[in-house]
N, C-alpha and C positions, 0 to 999 in steps of 0.2 A: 090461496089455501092449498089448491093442488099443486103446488109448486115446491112449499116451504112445509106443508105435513101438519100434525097435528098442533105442533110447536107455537106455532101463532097466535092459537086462542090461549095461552097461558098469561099470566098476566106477569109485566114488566119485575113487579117486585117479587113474585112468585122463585122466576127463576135462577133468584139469588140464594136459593137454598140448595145450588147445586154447586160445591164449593171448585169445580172447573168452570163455572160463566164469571166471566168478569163484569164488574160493574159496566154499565154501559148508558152511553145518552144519546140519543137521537133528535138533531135538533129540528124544529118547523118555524113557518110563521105564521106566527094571528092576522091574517088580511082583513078580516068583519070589525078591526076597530084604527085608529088614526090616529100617531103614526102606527104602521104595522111595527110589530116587534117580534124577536124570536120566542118560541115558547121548547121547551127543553122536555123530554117523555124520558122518564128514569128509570133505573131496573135499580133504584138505593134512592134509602131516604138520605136525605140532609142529615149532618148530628145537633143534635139539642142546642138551641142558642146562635146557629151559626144565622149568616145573612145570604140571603137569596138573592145571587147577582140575577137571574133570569127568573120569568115564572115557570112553570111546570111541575110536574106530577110525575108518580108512578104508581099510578092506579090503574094505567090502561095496559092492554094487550098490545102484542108483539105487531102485529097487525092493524090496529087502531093507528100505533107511533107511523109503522109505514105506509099507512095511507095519508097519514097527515103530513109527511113528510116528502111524497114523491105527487099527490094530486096536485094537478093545474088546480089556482084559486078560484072558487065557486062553482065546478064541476061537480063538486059532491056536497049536502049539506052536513052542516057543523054536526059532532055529535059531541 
């Protein structure tokens, strides 16, 4: 947080209302299931009816995506 400033607790979808952020995805993996697989943190939803090659969301915060992104697995728990 003191690093990166207020920005981080904004939430992924949030700051697609600023029409200079580009959409953006930040990928992780899910380790807590077998096989692991990648899970995708979004700042845009999917459009109506499409197919979701990966899981993921953009419900979380900018900070949520990078810590799930850069933590060693099982250093921190799931949120």
């Amino acid at each position: 947080r003191e690093q990166f400033g207020a920005a981080v607790d904004v939430g992924m979808i949030d700051s697609r209302l600023d029409p200079g952020c580009p959409a953006t995805a930040v990928a992780a993996t899910i380790t807590s299931q077998r096989p692991i697989g990648p899970y995708l943190f979004r700042s845009y939803q999917l459009p109506p009816g499409s197919r979701d090659l990966f899981p993921g969301g953009s419900t979380y915060s900018w900070l949520e995506a990078m810590r799930a992104s850069s933590a060693a697995p099982y250093f921190f728990e799931e949120f």
